[in-house]
N, C-alpha and C positions, 0 to 999 in steps of 0.2 A: 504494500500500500504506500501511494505519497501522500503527503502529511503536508500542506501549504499554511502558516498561520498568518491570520488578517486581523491580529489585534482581540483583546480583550478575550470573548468568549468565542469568535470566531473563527471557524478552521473549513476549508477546503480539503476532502478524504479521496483519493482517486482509489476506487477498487474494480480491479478491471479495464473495462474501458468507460467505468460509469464515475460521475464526479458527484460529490455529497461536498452540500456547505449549509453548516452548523451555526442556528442564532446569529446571521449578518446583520450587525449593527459593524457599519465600515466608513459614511461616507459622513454620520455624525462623532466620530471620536477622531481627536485629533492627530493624535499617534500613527492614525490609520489613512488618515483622509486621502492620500498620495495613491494610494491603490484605486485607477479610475475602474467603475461599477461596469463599464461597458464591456471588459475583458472576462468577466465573470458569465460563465455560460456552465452552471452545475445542469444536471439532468435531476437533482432531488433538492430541497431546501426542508431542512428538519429545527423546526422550532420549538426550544424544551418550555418556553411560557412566555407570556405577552407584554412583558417588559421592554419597553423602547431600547432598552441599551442588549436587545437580542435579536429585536423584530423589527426595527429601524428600516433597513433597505430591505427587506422581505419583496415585499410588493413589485417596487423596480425591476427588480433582480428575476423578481419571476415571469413578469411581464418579457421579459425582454429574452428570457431563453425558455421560456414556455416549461420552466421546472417543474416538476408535482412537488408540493410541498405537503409537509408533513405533520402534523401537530395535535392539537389539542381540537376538542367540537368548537368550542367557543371561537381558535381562534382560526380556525379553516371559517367558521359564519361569516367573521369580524371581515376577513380577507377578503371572500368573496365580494362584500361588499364595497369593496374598494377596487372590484375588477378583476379579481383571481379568480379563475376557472378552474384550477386544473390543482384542487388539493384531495388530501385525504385525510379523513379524521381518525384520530385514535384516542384510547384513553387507557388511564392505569391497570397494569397487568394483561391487555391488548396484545396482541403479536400476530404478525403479518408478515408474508411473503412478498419481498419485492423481488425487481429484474436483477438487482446487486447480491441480494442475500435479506436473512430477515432482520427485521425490526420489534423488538421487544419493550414494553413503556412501563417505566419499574417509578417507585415514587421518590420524588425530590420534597425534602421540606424548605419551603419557601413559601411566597404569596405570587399572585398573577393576576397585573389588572393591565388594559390594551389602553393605548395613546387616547382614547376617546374615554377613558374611566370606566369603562364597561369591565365586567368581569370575564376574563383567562380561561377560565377553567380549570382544572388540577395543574400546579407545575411536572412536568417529568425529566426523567431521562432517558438515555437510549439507551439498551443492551444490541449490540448489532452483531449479528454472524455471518460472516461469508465463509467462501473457498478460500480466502488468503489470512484469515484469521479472523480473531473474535475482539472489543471494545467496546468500551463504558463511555459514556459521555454525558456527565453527572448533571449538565446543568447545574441552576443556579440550589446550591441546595446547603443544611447544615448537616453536620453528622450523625448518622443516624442508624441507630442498629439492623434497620432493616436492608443495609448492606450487606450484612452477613447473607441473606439471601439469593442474594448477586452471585456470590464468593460459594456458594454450595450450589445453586443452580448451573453454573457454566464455567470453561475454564476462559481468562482475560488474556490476550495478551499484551496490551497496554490499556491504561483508563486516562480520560480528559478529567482534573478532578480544580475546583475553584481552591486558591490557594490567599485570598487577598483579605478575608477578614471584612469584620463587620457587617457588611448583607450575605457574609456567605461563611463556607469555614477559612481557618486560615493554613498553614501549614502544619503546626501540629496535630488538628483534629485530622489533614485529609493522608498525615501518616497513619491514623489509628483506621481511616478510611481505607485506605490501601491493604489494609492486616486484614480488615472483614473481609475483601473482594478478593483476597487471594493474589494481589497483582503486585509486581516488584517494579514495574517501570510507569511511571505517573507523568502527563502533560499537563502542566500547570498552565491554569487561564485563571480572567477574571482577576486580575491585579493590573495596578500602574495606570491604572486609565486613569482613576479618581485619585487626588489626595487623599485620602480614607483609604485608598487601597492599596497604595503604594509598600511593596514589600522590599527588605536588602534580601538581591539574588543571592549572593553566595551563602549569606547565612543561612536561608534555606537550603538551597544544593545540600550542604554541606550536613543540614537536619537528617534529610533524607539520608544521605551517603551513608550515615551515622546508625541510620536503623536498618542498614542494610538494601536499602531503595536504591533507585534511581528518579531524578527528578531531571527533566526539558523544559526549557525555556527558554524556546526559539524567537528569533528574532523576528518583526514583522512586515513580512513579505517571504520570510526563508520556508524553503520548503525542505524534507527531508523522507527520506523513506522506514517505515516501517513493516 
């Protein structure tokens, strides 16, 4: 798999010959802004909850490469309404076959409300399996034991997990998150964008290193393989 990050919570997943991008908020955070929206041509957009700083360029993004997106009832309604045709809804504990591999919708604790105040739906995450392996991708979420469910249902071979604190976990809760899931190699998102969420990389790195982890924390625009 290649692995492109575009800031914050957002990553581009080639599996195959199929592209997957995760919570595109790119053209509102600054960090990101440089990445133009028109080069972004995914074939799926998976949205873990309706938070602007996930669901941001959603709409664009999909209009423009006629992606199916992904998400929650609430906010495939929300979308449509704004001119998206082509999603699919899901909800917690869900799972579905797609042309990549499947999609599994396990639960995040957080809240989820869409750009207009209206209600989200359940926040989630993604368990996703293909032929080239298996990933977590936590969405916005705090630690929560029902990880361990994750970690005894399937084997991982890497997880996206929020490492920035304050609206999410930070790095030592998403080591103790990594212990449940089973997983030794963690992509940290969901830091840096905010003051509030600014984390020192190496001192994490080095938390991890420490428990026996591995932590990524790719630069944005780098892409790499996994």
């Amino acid at each position: 798999m290649k692995i492109t990050y575009l800031g914050h919570s957002s990553f581009l997943v080639q599996i195959n010959q199929f592209t997957l991008l995760f919570d595109p908020f790119i053209s509102p955070n600054p960090l990101a802004s440089k990445i133009p929206l028109d080069t972004l041509k995914p074939d799926y957009i998976l949205v873990s909850h309706g938070h602007y700083d996930h669901i941001a360029d959603a709409v664009v993004i999909a209009k423009q490469s006629d992606a199916k997106i992904i998400a929650s009832y609430e906010i495939i309604s929300y979308l449509e309404k704004q001119g998206v045709k082509n999603g699919h809804s899901m909800n917690l504990g869900g799972s579905h076959l797609f042309e990549f591999g499947k999609v599994k919708c396990v639960n995040a604790v957080h809240s989820s409300s869409l750009p207009d105040g209206s209600y989200g739906g359940n926040p989630m995450g993604f368990l996703i399996e293909s032929g080239e392996g298996n990933f977590y991708f936590a969405g916005d979420t705090a630690l929560s034991y029902d990880m361990k469910l994750i970690g005894e249902y399937k084997t991982i071979n890497f997880a996206f997990l929020p490492i920035g604190g304050n609206y999410t976990m930070d790095a030592d809760n998403a080591i103790i998150a990594s212990n449940f899931i089973n997983c030794d190699e963690i992509i940290g998102m969901h830091y840096d964008t905010f003051e509030v969420i600014k984390i020192n990389h190496e001192v994490c790195i080095n938390k991890f290193k420490s428990a026996g982890k591995k932590l990524i924390l790719p630069q944005i625009g780098e892409s790499f393989d996994r």
